[in-house]
C-alpha positions as CSV (number, residue, x, y, z in Angstrom):
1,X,-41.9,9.1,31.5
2,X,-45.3,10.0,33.9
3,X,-47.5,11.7,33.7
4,X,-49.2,13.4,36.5
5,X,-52.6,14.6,35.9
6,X,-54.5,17.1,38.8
7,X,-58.3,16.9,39.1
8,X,-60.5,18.0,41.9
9,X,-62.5,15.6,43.1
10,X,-63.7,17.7,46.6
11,X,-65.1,20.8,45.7
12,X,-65.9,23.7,48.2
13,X,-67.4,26.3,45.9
14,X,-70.8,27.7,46.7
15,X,-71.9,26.2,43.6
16,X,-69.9,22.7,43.8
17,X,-68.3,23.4,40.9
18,X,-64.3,23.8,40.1
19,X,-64.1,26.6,37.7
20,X,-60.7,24.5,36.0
21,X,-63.4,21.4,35.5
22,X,-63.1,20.0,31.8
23,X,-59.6,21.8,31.3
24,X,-56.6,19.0,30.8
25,X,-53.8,19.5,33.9
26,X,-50.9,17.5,33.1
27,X,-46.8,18.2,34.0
28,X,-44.7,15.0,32.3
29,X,-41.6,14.1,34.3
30,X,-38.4,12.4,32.7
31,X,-37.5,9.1,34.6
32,X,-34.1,7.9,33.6
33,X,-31.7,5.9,35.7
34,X,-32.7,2.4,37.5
35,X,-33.1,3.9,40.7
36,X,-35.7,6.3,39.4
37,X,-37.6,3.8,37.3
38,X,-37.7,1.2,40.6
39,X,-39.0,4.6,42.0
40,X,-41.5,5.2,39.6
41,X,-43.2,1.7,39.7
42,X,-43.7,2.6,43.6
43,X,-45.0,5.8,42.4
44,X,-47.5,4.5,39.8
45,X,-48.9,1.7,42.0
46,X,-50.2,4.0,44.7
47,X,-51.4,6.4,42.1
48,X,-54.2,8.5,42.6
49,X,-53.1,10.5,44.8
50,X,-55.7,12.6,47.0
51,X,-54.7,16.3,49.6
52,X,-57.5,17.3,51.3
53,X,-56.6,21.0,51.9
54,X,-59.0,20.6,55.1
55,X,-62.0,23.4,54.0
56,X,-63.8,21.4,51.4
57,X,-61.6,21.3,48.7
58,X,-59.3,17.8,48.0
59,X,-56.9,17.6,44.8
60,X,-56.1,14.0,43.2
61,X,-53.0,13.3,40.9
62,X,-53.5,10.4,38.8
63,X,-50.0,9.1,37.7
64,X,-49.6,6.8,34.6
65,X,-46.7,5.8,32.2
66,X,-46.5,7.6,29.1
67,X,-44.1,7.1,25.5
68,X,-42.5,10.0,23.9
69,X,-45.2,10.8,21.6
70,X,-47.7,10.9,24.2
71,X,-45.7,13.0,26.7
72,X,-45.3,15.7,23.8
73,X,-49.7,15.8,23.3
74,X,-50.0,15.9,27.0
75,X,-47.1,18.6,27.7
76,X,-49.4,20.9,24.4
77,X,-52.8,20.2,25.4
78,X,-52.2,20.9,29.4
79,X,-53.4,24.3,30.8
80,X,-51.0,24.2,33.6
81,X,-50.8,22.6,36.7
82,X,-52.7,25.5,38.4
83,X,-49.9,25.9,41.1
84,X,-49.9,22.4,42.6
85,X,-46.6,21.2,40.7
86,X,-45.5,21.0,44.0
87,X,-47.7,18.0,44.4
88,X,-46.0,16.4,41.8
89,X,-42.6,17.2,43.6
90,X,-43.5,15.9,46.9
91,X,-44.6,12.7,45.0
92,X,-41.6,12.3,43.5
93,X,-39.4,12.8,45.9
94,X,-41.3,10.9,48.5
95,X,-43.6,8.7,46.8
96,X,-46.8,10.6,48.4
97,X,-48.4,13.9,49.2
98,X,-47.4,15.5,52.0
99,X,-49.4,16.6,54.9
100,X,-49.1,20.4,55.9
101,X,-47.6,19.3,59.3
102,X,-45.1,17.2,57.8
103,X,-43.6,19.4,55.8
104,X,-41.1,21.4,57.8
105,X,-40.1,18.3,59.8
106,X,-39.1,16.5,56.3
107,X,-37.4,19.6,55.0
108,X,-35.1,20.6,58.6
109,X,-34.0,16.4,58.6
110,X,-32.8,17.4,55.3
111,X,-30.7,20.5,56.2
112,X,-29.5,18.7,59.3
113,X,-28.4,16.0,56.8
C-alpha cells in the first residue's frame, strides 16, 4: 500500500501560516497487480511531490510504502485530505501532478481514445 501524505510547504497567508499545520493528511491507496506495483516503485522514487497553485501557496505529497497495520493508524489518525485527493489521483494515474494547463489536453486524448 502508499501512502500519500499533503503538507504545505509554500504558504500565502498574511501571517505565513497554514491553518491545517500540525494536523496529519494522509489517503492510503491499495496497490495490487504487477503492473501497479512496477507503477508504484516509479511513483515512490520521484516522491515528494510539489503544485505550486501560482499565488503563493505550493502543496507537497510525500509518498512512502506502508504494511497493513500501518495503513489502518494512518487511514484513523488523518484529518482528511483537505480536497486535494485529486493530487493523489493524478499521481496515480500519471505518475506526477498535473499542471492546470495540462489537464484538459490529458483528459480530451482520453475521450478521443
Amino acid at each position: 500500500m502508499l501512502a500519500f501524505t499533503l503538507s504545505m510547504p509554500g504558504v500565502g497567508s498574511w501571517d505565513g501560516r497554514w491553518s491545517g499545520a500540525g494536523r496529519p493528511y494522509v489517503i492510503v491507496r491499495p496497490v495490487r497487480s504487477k503492473a501497479a506495483k512496477e507503477f508504484a516503485e516509479e511513483i515512490l522514487d520521484g516522491s515528494p511531490y510539489r503544485y505550486d497553485f501560482g499565488d503563493g501557496w505550493a502543496a507537497s505529497v510525500s509518498v512512502r510504502e506502508v504494511d497493513g497495520v500501518e495503513a489502518r493508524k494512518l487511514r484513523r489518525a488523518s484529518a482528511g485530505f483537505c480536497g486535494y485527493g485529486w493530487m493523489v489521483d493524478e499521481i496515480m494515474e500519471h505518475g506526477r501532478i498535473l499542471r492546470l494547463d495540462e489537464r484538459g489536453t490529458i483528459d480530451s486524448r482520453k475521450a478521443e481514445a
